[in-house]
py3Dmol code that shows the C-alpha trace and the ligand (Angstrom):
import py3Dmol

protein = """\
ATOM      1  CA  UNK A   1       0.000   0.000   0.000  1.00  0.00           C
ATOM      2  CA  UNK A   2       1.086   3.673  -0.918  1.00  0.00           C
ATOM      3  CA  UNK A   3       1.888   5.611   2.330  1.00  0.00           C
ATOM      4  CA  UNK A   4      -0.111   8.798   2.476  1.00  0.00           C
ATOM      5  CA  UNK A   5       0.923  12.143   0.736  1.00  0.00           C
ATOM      6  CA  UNK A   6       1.931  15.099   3.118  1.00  0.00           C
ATOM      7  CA  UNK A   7       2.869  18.851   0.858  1.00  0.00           C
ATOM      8  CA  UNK A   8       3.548  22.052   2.593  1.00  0.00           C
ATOM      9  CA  UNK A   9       3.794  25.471   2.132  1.00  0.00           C
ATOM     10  CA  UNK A  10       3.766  28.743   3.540  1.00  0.00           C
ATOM     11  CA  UNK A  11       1.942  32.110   2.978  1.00  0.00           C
ATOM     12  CA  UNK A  12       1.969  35.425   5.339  1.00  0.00           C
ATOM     13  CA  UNK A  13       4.427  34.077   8.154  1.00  0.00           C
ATOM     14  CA  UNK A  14       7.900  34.266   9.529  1.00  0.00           C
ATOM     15  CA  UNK A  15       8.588  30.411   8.260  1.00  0.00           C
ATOM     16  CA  UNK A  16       9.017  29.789  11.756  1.00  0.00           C
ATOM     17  CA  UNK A  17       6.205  26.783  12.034  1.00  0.00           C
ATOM     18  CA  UNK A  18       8.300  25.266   9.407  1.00  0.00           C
ATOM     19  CA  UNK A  19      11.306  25.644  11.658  1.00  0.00           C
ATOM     20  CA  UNK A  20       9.887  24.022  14.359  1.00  0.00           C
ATOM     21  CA  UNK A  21       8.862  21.435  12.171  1.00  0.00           C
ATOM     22  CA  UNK A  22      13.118  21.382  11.632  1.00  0.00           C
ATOM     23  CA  UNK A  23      13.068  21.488  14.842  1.00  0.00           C
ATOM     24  CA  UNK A  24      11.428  17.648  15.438  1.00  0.00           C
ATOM     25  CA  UNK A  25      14.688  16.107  14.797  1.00  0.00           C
ATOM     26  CA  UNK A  26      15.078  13.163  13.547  1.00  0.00           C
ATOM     27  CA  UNK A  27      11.138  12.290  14.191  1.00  0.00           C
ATOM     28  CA  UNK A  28      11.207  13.562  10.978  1.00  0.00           C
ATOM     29  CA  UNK A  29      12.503  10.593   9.678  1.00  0.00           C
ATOM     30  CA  UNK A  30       9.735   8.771  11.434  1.00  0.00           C
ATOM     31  CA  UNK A  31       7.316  10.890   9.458  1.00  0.00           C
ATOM     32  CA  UNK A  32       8.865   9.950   6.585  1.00  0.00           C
ATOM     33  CA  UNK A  33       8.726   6.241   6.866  1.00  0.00           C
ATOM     34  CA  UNK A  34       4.951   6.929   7.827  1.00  0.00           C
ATOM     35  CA  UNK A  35       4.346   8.923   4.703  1.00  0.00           C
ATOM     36  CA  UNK A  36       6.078  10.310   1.532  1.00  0.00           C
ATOM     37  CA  UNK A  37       6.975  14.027   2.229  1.00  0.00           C
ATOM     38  CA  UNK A  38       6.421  15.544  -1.287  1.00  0.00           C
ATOM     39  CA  UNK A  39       6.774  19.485  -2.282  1.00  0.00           C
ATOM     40  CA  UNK A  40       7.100  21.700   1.372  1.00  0.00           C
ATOM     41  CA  UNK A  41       9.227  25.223   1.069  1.00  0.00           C
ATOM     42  CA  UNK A  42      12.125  23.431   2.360  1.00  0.00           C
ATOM     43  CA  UNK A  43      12.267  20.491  -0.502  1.00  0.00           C
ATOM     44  CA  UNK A  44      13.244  20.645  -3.639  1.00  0.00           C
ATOM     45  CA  UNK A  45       9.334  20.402  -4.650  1.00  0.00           C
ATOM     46  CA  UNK A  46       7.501  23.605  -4.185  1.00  0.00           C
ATOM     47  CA  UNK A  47       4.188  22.773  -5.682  1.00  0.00           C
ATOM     48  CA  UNK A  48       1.831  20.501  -4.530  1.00  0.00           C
ATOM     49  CA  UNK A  49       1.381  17.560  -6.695  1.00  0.00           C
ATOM     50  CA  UNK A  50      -1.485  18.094  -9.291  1.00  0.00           C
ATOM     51  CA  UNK A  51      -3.086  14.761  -8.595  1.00  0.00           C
ATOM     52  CA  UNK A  52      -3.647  15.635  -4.995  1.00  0.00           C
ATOM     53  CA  UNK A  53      -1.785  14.711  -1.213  1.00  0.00           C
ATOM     54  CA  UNK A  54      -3.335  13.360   1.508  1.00  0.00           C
ATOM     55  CA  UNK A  55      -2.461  16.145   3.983  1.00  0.00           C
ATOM     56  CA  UNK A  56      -1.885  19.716   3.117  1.00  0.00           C
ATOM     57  CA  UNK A  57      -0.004  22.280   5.772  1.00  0.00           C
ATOM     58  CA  UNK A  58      -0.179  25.928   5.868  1.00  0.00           C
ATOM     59  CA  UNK A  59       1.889  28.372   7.576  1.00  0.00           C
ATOM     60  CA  UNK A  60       1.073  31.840   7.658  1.00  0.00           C
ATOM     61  CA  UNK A  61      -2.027  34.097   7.233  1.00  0.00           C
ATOM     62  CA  UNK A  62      -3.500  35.406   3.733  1.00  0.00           C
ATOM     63  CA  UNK A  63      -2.357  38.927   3.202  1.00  0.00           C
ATOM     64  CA  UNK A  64      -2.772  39.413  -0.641  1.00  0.00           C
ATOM     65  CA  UNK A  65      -3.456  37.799  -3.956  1.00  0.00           C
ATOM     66  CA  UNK A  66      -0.249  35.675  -4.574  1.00  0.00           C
ATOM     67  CA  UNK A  67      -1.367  34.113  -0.780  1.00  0.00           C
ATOM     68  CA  UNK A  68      -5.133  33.224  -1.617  1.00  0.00           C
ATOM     69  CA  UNK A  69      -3.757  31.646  -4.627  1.00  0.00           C
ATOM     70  CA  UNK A  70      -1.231  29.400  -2.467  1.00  0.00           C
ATOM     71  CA  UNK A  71      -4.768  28.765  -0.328  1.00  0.00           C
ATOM     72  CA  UNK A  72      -6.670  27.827  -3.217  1.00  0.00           C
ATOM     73  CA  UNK A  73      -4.414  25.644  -4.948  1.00  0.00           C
ATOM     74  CA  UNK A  74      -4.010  23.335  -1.728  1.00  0.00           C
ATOM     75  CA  UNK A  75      -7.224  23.292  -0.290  1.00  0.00           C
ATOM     76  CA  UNK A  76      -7.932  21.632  -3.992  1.00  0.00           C
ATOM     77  CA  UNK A  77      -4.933  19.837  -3.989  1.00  0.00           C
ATOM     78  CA  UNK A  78      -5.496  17.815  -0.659  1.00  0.00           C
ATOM     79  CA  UNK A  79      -8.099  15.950   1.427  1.00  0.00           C
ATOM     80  CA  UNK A  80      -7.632  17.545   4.806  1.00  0.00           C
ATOM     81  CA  UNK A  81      -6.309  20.900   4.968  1.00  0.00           C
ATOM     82  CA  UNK A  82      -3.905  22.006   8.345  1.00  0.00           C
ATOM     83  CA  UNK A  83      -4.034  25.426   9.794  1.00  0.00           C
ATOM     84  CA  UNK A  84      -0.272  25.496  11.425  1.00  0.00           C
ATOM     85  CA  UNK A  85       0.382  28.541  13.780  1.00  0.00           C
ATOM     86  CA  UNK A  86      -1.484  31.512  14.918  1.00  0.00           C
ATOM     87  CA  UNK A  87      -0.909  33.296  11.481  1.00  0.00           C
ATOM     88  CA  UNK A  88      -2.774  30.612   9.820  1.00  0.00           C
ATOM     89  CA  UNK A  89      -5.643  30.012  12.509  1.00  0.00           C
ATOM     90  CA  UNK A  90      -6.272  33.493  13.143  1.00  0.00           C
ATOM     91  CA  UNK A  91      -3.560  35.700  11.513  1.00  0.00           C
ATOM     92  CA  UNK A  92      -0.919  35.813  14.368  1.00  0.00           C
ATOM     93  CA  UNK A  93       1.427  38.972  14.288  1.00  0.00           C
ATOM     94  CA  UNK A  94       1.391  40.169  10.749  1.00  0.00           C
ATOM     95  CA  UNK A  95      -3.084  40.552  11.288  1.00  0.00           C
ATOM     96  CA  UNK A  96      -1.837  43.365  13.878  1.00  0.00           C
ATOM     97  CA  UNK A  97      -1.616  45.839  10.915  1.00  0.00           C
ATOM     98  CA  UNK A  98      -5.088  45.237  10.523  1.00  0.00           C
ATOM     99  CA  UNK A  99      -5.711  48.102  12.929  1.00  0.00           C
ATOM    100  CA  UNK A 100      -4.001  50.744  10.585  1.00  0.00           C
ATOM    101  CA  UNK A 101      -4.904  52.064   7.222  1.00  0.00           C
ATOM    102  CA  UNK A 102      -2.166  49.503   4.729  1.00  0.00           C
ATOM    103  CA  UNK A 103      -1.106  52.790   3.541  1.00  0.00           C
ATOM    104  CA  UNK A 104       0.413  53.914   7.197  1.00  0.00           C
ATOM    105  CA  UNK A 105       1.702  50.353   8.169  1.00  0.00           C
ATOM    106  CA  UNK A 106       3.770  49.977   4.394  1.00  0.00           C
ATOM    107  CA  UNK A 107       5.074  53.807   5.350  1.00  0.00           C
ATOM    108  CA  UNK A 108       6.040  52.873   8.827  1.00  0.00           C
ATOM    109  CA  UNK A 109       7.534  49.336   7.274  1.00  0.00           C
ATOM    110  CA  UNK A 110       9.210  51.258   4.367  1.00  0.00           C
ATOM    111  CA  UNK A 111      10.162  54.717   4.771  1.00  0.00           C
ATOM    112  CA  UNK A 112      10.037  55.308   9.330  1.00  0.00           C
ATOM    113  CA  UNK A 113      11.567  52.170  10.266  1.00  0.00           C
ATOM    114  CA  UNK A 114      15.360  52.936  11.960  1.00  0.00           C
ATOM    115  CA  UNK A 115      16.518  50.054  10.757  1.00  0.00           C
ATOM    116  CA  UNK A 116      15.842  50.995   6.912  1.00  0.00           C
ATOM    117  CA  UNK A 117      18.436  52.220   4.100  1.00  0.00           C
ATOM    118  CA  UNK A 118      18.934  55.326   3.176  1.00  0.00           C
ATOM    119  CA  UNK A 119      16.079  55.273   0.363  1.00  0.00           C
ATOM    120  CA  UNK A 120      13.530  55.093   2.460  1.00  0.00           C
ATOM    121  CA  UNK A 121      11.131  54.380  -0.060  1.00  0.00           C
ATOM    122  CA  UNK A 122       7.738  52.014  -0.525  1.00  0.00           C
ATOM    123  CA  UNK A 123       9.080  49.402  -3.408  1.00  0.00           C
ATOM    124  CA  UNK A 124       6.815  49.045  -6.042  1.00  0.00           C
ATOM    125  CA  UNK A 125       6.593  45.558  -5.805  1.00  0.00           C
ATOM    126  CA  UNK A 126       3.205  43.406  -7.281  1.00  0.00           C
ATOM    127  CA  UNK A 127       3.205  41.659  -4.215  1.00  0.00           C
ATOM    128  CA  UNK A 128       2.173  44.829  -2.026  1.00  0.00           C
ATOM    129  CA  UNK A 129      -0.205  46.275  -4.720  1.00  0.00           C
ATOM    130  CA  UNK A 130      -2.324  43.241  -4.215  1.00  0.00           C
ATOM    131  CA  UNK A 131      -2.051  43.233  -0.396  1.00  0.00           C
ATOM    132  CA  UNK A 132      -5.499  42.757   2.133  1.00  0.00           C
ATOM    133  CA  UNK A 133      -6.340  42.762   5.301  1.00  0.00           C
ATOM    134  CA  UNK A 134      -4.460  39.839   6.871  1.00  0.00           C
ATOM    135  CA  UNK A 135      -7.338  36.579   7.535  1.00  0.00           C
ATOM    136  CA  UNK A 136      -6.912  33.692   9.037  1.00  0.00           C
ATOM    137  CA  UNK A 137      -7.116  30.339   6.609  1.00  0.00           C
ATOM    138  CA  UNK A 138     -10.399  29.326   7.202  1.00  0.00           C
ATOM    139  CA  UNK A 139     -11.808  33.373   6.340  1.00  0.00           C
ATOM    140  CA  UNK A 140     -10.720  31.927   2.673  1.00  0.00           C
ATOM    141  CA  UNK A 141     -10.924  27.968   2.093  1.00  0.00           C
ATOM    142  CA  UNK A 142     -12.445  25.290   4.744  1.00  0.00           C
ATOM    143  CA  UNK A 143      -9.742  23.718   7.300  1.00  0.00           C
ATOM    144  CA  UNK A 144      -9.665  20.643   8.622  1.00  0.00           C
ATOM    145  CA  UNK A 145      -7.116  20.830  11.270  1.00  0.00           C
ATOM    146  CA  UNK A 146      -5.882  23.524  13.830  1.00  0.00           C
ATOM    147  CA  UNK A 147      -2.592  24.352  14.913  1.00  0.00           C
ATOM    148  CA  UNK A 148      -2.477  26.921  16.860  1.00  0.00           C
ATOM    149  CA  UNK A 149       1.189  27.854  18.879  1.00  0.00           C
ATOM    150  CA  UNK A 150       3.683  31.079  17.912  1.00  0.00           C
ATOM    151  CA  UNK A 151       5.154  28.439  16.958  1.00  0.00           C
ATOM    152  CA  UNK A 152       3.412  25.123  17.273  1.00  0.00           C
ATOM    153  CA  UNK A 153       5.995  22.367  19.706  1.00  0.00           C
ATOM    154  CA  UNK A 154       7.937  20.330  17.596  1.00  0.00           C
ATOM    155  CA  UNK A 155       6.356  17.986  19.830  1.00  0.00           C
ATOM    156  CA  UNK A 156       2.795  18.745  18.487  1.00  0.00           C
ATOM    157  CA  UNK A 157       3.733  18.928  14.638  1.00  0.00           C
ATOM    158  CA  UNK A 158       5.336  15.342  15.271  1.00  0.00           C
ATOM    159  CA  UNK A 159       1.532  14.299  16.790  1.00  0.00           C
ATOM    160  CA  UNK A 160      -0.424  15.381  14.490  1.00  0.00           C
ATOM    161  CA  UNK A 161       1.939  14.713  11.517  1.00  0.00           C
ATOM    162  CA  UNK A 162       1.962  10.937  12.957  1.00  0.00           C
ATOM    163  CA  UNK A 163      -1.428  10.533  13.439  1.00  0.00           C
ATOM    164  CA  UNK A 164      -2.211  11.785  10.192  1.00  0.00           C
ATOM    165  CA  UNK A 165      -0.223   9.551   8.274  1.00  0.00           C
ATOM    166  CA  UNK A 166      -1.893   6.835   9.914  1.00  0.00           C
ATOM    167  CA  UNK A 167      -5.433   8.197   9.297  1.00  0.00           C
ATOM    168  CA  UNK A 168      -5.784   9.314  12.327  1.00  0.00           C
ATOM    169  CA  UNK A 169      -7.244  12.721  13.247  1.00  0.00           C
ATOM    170  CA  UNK A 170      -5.060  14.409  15.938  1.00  0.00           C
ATOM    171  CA  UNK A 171      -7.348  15.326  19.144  1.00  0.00           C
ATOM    172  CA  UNK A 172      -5.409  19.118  20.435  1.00  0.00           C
ATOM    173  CA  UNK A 173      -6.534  19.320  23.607  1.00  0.00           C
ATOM    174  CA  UNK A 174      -4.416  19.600  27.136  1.00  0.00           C
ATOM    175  CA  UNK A 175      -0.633  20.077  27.058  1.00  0.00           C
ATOM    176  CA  UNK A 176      -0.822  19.552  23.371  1.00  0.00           C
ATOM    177  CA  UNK A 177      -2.007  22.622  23.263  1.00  0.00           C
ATOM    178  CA  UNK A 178       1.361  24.555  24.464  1.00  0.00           C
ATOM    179  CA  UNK A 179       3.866  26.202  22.816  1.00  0.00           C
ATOM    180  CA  UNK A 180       7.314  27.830  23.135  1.00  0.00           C
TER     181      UNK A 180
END
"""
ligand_1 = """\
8
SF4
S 2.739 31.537 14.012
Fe 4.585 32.542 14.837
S 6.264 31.209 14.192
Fe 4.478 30.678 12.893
S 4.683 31.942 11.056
Fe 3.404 33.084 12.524
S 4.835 34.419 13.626
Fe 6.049 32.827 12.630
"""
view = py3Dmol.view(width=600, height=400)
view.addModel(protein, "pdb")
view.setStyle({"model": 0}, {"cartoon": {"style": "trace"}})
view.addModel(ligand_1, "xyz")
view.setStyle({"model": 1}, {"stick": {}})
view.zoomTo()
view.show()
């Protein structure tokens, strides 16, 4: 029998869920006799495979176009979607600019910060001409599976990584529910 499909990949975030997914170790290599690890930001695969995965895993929030399409394309791309972090269950850090007109948080990113060059400018980059109000995942496609930690344990990726690979839905309650 085929082990189970697991793809990654990350959206409005600091890629820190996917360090602390590093950060199980060589569980990882449990994982991977459990399942076949297929396109995640930190394989050579970036995409999802077209014919589907099992699990899908998303870090981060949505924050503009290029991120709904990341949403899109693995919430149709896999059978049960994972929320992983507080950016992706309800928008974490980067959804505290939601309080300020985008126009006054890009100035204070680009042109106030001290630790900005001497430009001082707001790049005119496609990226930030499509950018939103940060939301949560499940504002944009249906999830399965929450996550929630700044970021998740290593501990609880490696549970609920397990336990889906085995077909298992991971139950979050208790000291699973604890982060760094
Ligand atoms: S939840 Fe925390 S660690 Fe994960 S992407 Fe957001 S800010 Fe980074």
């Amino acid at each position: 029998m085929s082990k189970p499909k697991i793809s990654s990949d990350w959206m409005c975030g600091c890629a820190g869920c996917h360090m602390s997914l590093l950060d199980m170790d060589e569980r990882i290599l449990q994982v991977a006799e459990l399942a076949d690890i297929r396109a995640t930001p930190i394989t050579d695969l970036k995409e999802p495979d077209e014919g589907g995965v099992d699990v899908g895993v998303l870090e981060g929030g949505i924050n503009n176009t290029a991120n709904e399409e990341v949403a899109h394309r693995m919430r149709k791309r896999c059978k049960i979607l994972v929320s992983l972090g507080d950016c992706a269950v309800f928008g974490g850090v980067p959804a505290m600019r939601n309080f300020l007109p985008l126009e006054e948080s890009l100035r204070r990113a680009y042109v106030e910060a001290e630790s900005n060059d001497s430009e001082c400018k707001i790049p005119s980059d496609p990226e930030l001409a499509t950018m939103t109000k940060v939301r949560a995942i499940h504002e944009v496609v249906p999830v399965d599976v929450f996550v929630p930690g700044c970021p998740p344990d290593p501990d609880v990726i490696f549970y609920v990584l397990s336990e889906l690979a085995q077909g298992r839905k991971p139950e979050l309650t208790g000291d699973l529910l604890h982060w760094h």
